[in-house]
N, C-alpha and C positions, 0 to 999 in steps of 0.2 A: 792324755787322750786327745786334748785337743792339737796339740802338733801332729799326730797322727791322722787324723782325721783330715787335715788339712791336705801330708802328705798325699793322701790317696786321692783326692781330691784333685789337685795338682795333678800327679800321674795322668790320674785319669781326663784330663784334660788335653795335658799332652798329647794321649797316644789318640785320644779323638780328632786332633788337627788332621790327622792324615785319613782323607776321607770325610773328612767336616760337607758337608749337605748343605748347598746355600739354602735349603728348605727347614733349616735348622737341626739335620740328624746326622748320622754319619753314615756313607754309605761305603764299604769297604770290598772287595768282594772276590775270593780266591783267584790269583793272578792276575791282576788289574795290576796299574802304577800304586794305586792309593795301598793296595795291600804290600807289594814289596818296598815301600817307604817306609811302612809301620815295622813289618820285619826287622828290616836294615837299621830304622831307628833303635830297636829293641836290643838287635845284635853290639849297636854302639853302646849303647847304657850298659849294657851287661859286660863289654868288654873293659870300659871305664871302671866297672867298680869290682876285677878282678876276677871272675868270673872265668872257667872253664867252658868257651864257645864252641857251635859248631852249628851247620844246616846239617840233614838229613837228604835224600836224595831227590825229596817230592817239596820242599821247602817247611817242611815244622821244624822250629829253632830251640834249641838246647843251649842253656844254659847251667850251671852250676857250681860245686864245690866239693873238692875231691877230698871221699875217705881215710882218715887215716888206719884206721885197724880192719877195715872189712871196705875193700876198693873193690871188689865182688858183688856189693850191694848197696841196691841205690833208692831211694825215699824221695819220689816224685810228686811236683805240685803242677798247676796250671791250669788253661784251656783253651777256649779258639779265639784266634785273633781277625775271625772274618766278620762280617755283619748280614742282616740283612736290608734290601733296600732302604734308606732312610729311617735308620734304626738308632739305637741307644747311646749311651754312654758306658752302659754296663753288662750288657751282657756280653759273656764272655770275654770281653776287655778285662772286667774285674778280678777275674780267676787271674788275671796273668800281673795286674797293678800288685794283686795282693802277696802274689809270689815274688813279685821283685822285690818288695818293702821283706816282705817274712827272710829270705834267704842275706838278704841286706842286713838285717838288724839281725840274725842268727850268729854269723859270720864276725862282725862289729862286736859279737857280747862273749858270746863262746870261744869263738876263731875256728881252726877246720873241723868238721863229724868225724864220728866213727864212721858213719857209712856215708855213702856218696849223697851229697843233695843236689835234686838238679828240677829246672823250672823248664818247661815245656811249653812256646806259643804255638800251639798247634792252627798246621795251617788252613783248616778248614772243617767244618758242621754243620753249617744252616744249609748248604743245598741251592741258595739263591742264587748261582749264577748258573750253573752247569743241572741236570737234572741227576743229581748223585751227592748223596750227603755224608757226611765222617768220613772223609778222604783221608784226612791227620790223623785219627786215631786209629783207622782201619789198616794204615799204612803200618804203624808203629805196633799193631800184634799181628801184624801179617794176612789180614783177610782181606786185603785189596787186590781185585782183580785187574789188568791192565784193558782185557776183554770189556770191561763194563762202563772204560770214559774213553775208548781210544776210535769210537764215531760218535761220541755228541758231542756237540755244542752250545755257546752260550743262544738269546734270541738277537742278537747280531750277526750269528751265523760263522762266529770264529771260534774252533776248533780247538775242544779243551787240550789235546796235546800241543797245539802253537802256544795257547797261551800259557801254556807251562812253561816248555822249552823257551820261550819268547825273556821269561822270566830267570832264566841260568837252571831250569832243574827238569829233572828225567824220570822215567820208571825207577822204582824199586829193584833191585836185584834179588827176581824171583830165586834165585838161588842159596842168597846171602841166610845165613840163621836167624833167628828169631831173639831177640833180645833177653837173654836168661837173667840177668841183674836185679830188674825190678821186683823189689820186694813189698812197694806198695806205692799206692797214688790216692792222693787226695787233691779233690778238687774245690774250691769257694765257688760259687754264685751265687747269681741275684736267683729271687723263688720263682718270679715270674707267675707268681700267683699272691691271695692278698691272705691265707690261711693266719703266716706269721704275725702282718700287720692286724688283722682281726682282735687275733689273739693277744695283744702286744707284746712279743715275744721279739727279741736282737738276734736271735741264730736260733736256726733248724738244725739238724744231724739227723740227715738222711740214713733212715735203712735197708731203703727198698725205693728201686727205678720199675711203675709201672707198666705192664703188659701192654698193649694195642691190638687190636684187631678192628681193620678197616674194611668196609662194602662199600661198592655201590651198587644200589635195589632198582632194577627194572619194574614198571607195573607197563601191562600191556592191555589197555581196553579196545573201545572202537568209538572212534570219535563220530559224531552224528549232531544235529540239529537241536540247539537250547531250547527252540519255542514246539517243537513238534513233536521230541521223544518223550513219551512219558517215561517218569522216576523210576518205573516197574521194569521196564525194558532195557533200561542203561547199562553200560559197562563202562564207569565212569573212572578213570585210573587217576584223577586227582580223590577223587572219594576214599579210593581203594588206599590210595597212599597215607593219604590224611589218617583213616582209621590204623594204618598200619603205626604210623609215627605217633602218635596217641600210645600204641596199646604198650610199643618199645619204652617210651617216658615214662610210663606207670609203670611198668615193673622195672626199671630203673630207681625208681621213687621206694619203690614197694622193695627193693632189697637193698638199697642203701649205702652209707660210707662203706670202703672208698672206691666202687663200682660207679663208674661215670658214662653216658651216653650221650654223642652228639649227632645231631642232623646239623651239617653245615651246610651242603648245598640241595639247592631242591630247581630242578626242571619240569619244565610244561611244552607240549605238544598238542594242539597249535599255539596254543596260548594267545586265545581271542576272547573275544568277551560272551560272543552267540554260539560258540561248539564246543560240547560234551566233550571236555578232553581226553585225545585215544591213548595217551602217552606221559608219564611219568617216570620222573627217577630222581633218586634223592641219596645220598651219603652218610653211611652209620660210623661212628671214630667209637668204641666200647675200649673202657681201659680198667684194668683192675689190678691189685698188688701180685695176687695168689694167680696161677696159671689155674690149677683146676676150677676155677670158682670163673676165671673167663670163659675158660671153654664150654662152660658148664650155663651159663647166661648164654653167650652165643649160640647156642644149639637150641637154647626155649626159646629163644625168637625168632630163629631161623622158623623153626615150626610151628610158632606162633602167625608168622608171615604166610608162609605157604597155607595155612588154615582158611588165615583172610584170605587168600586169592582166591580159594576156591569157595569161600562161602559169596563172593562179591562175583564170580562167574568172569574175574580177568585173570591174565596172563602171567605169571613171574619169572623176574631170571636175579639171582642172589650170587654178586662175584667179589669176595672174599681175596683184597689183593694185596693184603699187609697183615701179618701173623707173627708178631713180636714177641716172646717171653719175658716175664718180669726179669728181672735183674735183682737179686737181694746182694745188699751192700755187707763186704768183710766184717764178721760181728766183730771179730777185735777191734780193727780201725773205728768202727762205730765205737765201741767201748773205750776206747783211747783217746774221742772227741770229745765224747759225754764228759769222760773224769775229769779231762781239758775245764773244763767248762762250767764244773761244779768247783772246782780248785777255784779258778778263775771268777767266781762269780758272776757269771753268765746266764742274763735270762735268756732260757732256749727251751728248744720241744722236739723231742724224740718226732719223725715223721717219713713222710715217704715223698717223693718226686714226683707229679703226674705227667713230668713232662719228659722227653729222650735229652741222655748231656753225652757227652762225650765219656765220663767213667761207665756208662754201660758198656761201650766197645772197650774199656782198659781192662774189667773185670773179667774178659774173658783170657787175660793177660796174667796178672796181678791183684792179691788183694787191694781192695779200692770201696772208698766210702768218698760220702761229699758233705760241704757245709753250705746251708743258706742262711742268709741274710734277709730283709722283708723286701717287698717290692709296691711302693706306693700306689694305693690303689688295684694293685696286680697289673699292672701295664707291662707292657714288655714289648720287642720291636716297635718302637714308637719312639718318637725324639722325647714325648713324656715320661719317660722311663723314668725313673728314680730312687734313690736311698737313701734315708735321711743317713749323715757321714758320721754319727753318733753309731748307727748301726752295721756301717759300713765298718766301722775301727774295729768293733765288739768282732765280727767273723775273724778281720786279718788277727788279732787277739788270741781266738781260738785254735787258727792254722800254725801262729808260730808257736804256742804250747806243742800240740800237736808233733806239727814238725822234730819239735826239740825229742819230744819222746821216743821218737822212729828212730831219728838220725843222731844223737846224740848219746842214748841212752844204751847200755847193755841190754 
């Protein structure tokens, strides 16, 4: 345990040099120098230790181990090898430290699979440099559009297809087929939330990648005079909002795990000390496992909202600009992590994801299930990141069970 623990440790130090943050984080960030270093380093370690190489057209890197009885089918690990601004050590770096160690020591104990094993550093998911996120995996089951990054740019003002090309790689061959091999993908990371560590639990086994649904809520009052309107006469759209963000929390509160609502941002107009403000707006993120049961909240507040407007005598406008479906994860491959793990003696906990990974877009691909690990404190993007490396081993633990069952096993 503890040589392993170390390994990864290591690794993951390694692959944070590239992009190391003299603010102490690492900032990496699709087509940048610092991202095609990491790459390129990756592509080297993987070639060094035998490994069947190659890029893809958009730069997510493949690496693996060729089938011997079914070269038709291939048992995939990994994730993104980008960051976000002055970010972690672990996310998504991990998913790909813990596939290099898992197909390492697979290969080392077993020697070749039955079916193909290959590790995937996909090249991109957080969205921080270009306004477009899951490039890598969007790429790789085919719902990348060329339409959708071929006029934006980073906030430098350079031109996501320069800095691709810039980097040796190209569109996609909207023509080319769709990958039929993959017969499954599993992915490790960090939880990015503190459920795990709460719970003192070394590995999650995700079943289910929550739904979203995002607004931003206009309130439209009439802005007028602090000292001269009376209360009776106002159409105050900080009031309006306030009661509105209230009533959202409470029946948030009031129906419970695992339905989540957030107000993260909130705006004022004029936003002075002496005027009835005319103008509000604020941002609702609702997330739930079950799709009926989002849509099903979403619609009681929508009309809970529009209630308040008119009982408050202001204005509303509700724009609905992100509508995600849950994602439920392969019961087998979930079933095949659990046994992992019970065999293994693994404290873990059956759970769901609240947050978007990259096996949501595989799923629409390939059976695909994910493993977490705990996340100190729940931090995430943040140089604070962390995993105690006791629990870091426990996951790589479970993916190379795992692994071995997919790719080795009849």
């Amino acid at each position: 345990m503890t040589e392993l623990s170390n390994d990864i440790t290591q690794l993951l130090e390694w692959l944070g040099y590239f992009g190391n943050d003299p603010e102490g984080g690492v900032t990496r960030l699709l087509y940048t120098k610092e991202w095609l270093e990491a790459q390129k380093a990756l592509e080297h370690w993987m070639n060094t230790e035998g490994f069947d190489v190659h890029f893809d057209e958009v730069g997510n890197l493949f690496g693996g181990l060729k089938g011997t009885k079914y070269p038709n089918e291939t048992i995939m690990t990994g994730s993104h090898v980008d960051t976000v601004c002055n970010g972690g050590l672990y996310d998504g770096q991990f998913g790909i430290v813990a596939g290099l160690l898992a197909l390492k020591y697979l290969k080392e104990t077993y020697g070749q699979p039955l079916r193909n094993l290959q590790l995937v550093s996909m090249a991109e998911e957080e969205g921080s440099r270009f306004p477009y996120a899951f490039w890598g995996s969007k790429n790789i089951v085919g719902t990348a559009r060329r339409e959708d990054v071929e006029n934006i740019s980073d906030f430098d003002g350079i031109a996501f297809v320069d800095a691709m090309r810039d980097c040796g790689f190209h569109f996609r061959n909207d023509s080319a087929p769709i990958r039929q091999d993959l017969k499954a993908f599993v992915e490790i990371h960090i939880e990015q939330g503190s459920v795990l560590e709460k719970e003192g639990k070394s590995v999650g086994v995700v079943n289910n990648i929550v739904g979203q649904r995002r607004f931003t809520v206009e309130v439209t009052g009439e802005a007028n005079h602090a000292g001269t309107t009376p209360m009776g006469y106002r159409k105050d759209a900080v009031q309006a909002a306030s009661a509105m963000i209230c009533d959202v929390m409470n029946r948030a509160r009031v129906h419970g795990d695992p339905l989540v609502a957030t107000v993260g941002k909130i705006e004022v107009k004029p936003n002075v000390v002496n005027v009835v403000p005319g103008h509000a707006l604020f941002t609702l993120d609702i997330r739930h496992t079950e799709k009926s049961m989002l849509v099903q909240f979403t619609e009681e507040i929508t009309a809970a909202l529009n209630q308040i407007a008119k009982d408050m005598n202001v204005g509303l406008n509700i724009d609905m600009w992100m509508d995600a479906d849950p994602v439920p994860m392969d019961t087998r491959i979930v079933e095949v992590i659990e046994q992992q793990c019970k065999e293994l003696g693994l404290n873990y906990k059956l759970m769901h994801s609240g947050a978007g990974h990259d096996s949501q877009i595989l799923a629409g691909l390939a059976p695909t299930a994910m493993i977490f690990v705990p996340s100190k404190d729940g931090i995430s993007h943040n140089p604070a990141e962390y995993t105690d490396p006791h629990d870091l081993a426990e996951g790589v633990k479970a993916l190379i069970g795992t692994l071995y069952k997919l790719a080795y096993e009849e």
